[in-house]
C-alpha positions, -999 to 999 in steps of 0.1 A, spaced: -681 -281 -526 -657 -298 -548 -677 -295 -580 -673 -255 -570 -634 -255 -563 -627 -274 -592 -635 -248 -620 -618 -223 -598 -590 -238 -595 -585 -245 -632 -594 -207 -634 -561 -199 -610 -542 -218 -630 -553 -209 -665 -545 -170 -650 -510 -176 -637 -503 -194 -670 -516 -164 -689 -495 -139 -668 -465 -160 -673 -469 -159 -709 -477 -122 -717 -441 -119 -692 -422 -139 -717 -443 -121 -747 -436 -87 -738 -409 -84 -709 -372 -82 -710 -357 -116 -723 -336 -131 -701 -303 -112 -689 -273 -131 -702 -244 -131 -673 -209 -121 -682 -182 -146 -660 -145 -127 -662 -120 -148 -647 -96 -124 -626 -56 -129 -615 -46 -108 -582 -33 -116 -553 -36 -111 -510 -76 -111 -520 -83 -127 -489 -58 -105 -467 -70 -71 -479 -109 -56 -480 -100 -25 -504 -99 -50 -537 -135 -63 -522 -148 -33 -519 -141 -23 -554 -155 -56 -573 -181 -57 -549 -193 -23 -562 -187 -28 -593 -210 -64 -598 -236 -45 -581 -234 -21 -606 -230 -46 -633 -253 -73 -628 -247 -88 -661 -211 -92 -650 -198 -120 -627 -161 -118 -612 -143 -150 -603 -111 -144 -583 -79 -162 -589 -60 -152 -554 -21 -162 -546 -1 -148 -520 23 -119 -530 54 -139 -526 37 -167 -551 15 -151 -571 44 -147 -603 50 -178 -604 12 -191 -605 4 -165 -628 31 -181 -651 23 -218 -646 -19 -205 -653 -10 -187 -687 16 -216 -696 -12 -244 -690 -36 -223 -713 -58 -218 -681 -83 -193 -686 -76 -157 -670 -92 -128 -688 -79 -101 -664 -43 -95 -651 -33 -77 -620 5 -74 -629 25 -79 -594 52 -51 -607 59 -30 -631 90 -49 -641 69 -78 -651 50 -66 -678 78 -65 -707 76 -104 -699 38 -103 -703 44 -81 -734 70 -104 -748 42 -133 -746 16 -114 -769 -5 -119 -737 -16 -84 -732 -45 -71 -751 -44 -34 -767 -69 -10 -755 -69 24 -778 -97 15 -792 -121 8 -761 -99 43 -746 -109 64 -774 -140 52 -774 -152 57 -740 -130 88 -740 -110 77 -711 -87 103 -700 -50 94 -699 -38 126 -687 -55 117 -648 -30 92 -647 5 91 -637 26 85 -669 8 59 -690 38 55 -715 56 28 -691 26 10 -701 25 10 -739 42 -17 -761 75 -2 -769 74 -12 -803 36 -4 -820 26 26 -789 -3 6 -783 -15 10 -747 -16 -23 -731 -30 -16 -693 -41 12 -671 -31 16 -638 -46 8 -607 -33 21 -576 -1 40 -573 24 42 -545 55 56 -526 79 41 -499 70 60 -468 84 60 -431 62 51 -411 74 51 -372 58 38 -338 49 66 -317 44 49 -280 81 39 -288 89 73 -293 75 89 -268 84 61 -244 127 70 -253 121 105 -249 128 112 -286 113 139 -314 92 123 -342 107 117 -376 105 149 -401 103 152 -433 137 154 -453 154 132 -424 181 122 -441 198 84 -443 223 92 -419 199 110 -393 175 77 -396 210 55 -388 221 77 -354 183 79 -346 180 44 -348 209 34 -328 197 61 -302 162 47 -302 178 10 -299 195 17 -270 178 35 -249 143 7 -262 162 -22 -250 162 -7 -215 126 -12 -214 125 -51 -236 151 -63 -252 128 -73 -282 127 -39 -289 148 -21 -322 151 12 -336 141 0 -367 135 -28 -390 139 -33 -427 128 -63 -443 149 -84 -462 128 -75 -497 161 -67 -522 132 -51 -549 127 -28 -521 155 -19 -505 175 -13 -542 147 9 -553 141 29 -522 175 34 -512 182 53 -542 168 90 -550 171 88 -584 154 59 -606 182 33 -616 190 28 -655 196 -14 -660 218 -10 -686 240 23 -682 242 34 -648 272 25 -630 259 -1 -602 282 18 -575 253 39 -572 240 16 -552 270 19 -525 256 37 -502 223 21 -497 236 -14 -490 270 3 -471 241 18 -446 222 -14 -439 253 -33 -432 265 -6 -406 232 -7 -389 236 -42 -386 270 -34 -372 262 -15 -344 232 -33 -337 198 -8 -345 183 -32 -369 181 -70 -367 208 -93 -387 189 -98 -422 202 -136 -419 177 -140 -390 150 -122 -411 158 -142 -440 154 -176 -416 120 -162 -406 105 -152 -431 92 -123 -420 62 -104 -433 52 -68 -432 32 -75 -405 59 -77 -381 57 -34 -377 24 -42 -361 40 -64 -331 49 -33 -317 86 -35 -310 97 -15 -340 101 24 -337 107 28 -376 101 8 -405 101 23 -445 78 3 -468 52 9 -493 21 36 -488 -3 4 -489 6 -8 -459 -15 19 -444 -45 2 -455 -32 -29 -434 -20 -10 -403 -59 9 -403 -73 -19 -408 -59 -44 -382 -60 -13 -357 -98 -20 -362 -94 -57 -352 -73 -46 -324 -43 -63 -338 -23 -28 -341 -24 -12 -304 -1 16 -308 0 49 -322 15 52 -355 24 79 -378 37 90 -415 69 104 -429 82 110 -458 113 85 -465 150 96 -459 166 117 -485 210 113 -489 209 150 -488 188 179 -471 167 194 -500 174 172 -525 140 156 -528 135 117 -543 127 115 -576 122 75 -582 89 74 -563 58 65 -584 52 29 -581 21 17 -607 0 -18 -607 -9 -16 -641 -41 -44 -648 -38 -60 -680 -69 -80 -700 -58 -114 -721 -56 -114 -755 -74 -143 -756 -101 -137 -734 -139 -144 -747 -155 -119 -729 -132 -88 -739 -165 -63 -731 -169 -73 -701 -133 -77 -693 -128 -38 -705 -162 -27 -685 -140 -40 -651 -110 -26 -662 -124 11 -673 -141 5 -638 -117 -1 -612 -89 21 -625 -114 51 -628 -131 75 -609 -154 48 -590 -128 28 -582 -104 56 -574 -131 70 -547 -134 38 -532 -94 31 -530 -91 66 -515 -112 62 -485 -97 29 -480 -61 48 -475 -46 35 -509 -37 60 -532 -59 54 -562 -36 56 -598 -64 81 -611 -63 116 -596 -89 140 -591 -104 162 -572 -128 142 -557 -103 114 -550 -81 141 -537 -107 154 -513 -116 121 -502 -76 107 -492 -71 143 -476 -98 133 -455 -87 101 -448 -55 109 -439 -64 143 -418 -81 116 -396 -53 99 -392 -28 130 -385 -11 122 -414 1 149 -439 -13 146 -476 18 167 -485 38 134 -486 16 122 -512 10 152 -537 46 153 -556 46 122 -572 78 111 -600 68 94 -631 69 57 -636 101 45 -648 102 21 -679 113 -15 -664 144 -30 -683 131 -43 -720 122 -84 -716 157 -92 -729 173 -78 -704 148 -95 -671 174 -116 -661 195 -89 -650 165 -84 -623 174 -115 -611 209 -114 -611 212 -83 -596 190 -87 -566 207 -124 -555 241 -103 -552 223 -80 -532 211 -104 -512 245 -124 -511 258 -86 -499 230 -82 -467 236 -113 -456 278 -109 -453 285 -139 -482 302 -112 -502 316 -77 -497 296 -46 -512 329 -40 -537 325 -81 -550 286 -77 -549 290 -46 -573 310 -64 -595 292 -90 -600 260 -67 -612 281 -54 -637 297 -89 -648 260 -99 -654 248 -71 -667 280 -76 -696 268 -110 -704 233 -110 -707 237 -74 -729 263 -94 -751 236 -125 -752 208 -100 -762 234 -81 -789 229 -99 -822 
């Protein structure tokens, strides 16, 4: 018996080794994976980002994605200390549009015409890709992602539990400030952690929104502002919204619509990703609508409402392919699909993507009207000028929390906005 086995076992082997030679011989050589290192941030806290570069490594399985994740609130400032250590990142979510002349200013972004031209990417399905070019050579140095628009979005059990009509489209400011204070009273009756509305204290935000036109850093007159910051002090006059200095003690997130004790609250279109989302967990237990956000004057439509996340790909990277393959992905019409059904409006439009978010959103009750007219970008202030940002939105905040008056707030914008522009004059 062993004499027997022998020979045929030599025989098993002497196939296998055959087979696995005429594999090497004649099969594919070995597939080479691509590693991309990509910046972003709330990674963890959303499934919509998932979602896309999960679809898109199954589709590329030459190409691995490693996530770099910071919180919103930190993510700048990591970004900055990564690029400054020499840290690898071949792929840049940029956190704000107004943060790219400082990425620009760096040499850090990497032109794309080329790759656009030749993969014939089509500019024109985006919003206004100018904002994105380098305002010196017209090179384009990003596409954009997702787009979005500052919304209303209101509690409906509170609503119907005052007594009191739904918000409408073209509400204006001062019909959201006596329909707060209505909503506050007669909601405190029933739990005295309840408000008419909440605004959280997020001075990008609030300057941007409370505004219908976009704001020119260095012309227009900052009294334009006035009325924005005039309203959110009399609401927390007369008691419909919560003292900002016990929001700015507290931290508080954007989750804090989702307690349930808020009948209005105006933020981004994103967060109606997060509120679907943790209605699935059974963290949101109300019902919850859509508005467009208050207008200053009946018929008089914003105009300042496109709000881009352009993704950038280092100059520096080694694995620029690759880099460009997830870029021309997720901003295109496979990502866009996928963003759409998640309820964030995808920075490509079409009219698949358009079929698939008026879907969406018909299953939420939510009109997709709010979400067709879309403003062009507006062109953040040139890097010289970024500190005015800054400047601007600590008087702001020095003005919501009652250390200045609006009138000494506004002229300390324009003091600031004097200096630096004589510091950038040569």
């Amino acid at each position: 018996m062993r004499k027997r086995l022998a020979p045929i076992g030599m025989l098993i082997l002497a196939t296998i080794g055959l087979m696995v030679w005429m594999q090497q011989a004649n099969g594919p050589a070995l597939q080479t994976v691509h590693t991309i290192r990509v910046a972003l941030w709330d990674y963890d806290a959303v499934d919509y980002d998932r979602k896309v570069i999960e679809q898109f490594e199954t589709g590329h399985p030459d190409i691995q994605v490693e996530i770099i994740s910071s919180p919103p609130a930190y993510y700048n400032d990591s970004l900055e200390a990564m690029l400054d250590s020499g840290e690898r990142v071949d792929v840049i979510f940029v956190n704000q549009l107004s943060q790219l002349p400082a990425l620009i200013a760096d040499d850090i972004a990497l032109p794309l015409d080329e790759w656009i031209e030749r993969d014939k990417v089509a500019l024109d399905e985006y919003p206004d890709i100018s904002v994105l070019e380098d305002p010196d050579t017209g090179e384009v140095l990003a596409l954009p992602y997702r787009k979005d628009k500052f919304v209303l979005y209101y509690n409906k059990d509170l609503f119907d539990a005052a007594g009191m009509a739904y918000p409408t489209h073209q509400m204006t400011w001062e019909a959201f400030r006596q329909t707060a204070a209505e909503l506050t009273t007669r909601l405190k009756k029933l739990d005295q952690n309840n408000w008419g509305a909440y605004f959280l204290k997020k001075e990008m935000h609030l300057f941007y929104f409370l505004q219908s036109q976009p704001f020119r850093w260095d012309s227009d007159d900052f009294s334009l502002i006035r009325p924005g910051l005039s309203l959110l002090l009399a609401m927390q006059e007369d008691g419909s919204i919560p003292a900002f200095t016990r929001a700015a003690m507290a931290q508080d997130s954007q989750r804090l619509f989702e307690q349930g004790n808020y009948a209005m609250f105006v933020h981004g279109s994103w967060y109606m990703n997060f509120l679907a989302m943790d209605e699935e967990k059974g963290i949101v237990n109300f019902d919850w609508g859509v508005a467009e956000r208050p207008v200053w004057s009946a018929g008089e439509p914003n105009q300042n409402d496109a709000w881009v996340t352009p993704v950038i790909i280092h100059r520096d990277t080694p694995e620029a392919e690759a880099a460009w393959a997830f870029v021309k992905y997720i901003c295109g019409e496979k990502g866009a699909k996928i963003l759409a059904g998640e309820l964030i409006l995808p920075a490509l439009q079409s009219q698949q993507t358009d079929d698939i978010l008026r879907t969406r959103l018909e299953e939420r009750g939510i009109s997709q009207e709010i979400f067709t007219n879309f403003s062009d970008p507006v062109a953040p202030p040139p890097y010289e000028q970024q500190a005015l940002i800054d400047a601007v939105y600590n008087q702001y905040s020095r003005a919501l929390l009652s250390l200045d008056t609006v009138d000494q707030s506004i002229h300390a914008m324009e003091e600031a906005r004097q200096r630096i522009l004589q510091q950038e004059s040569p």
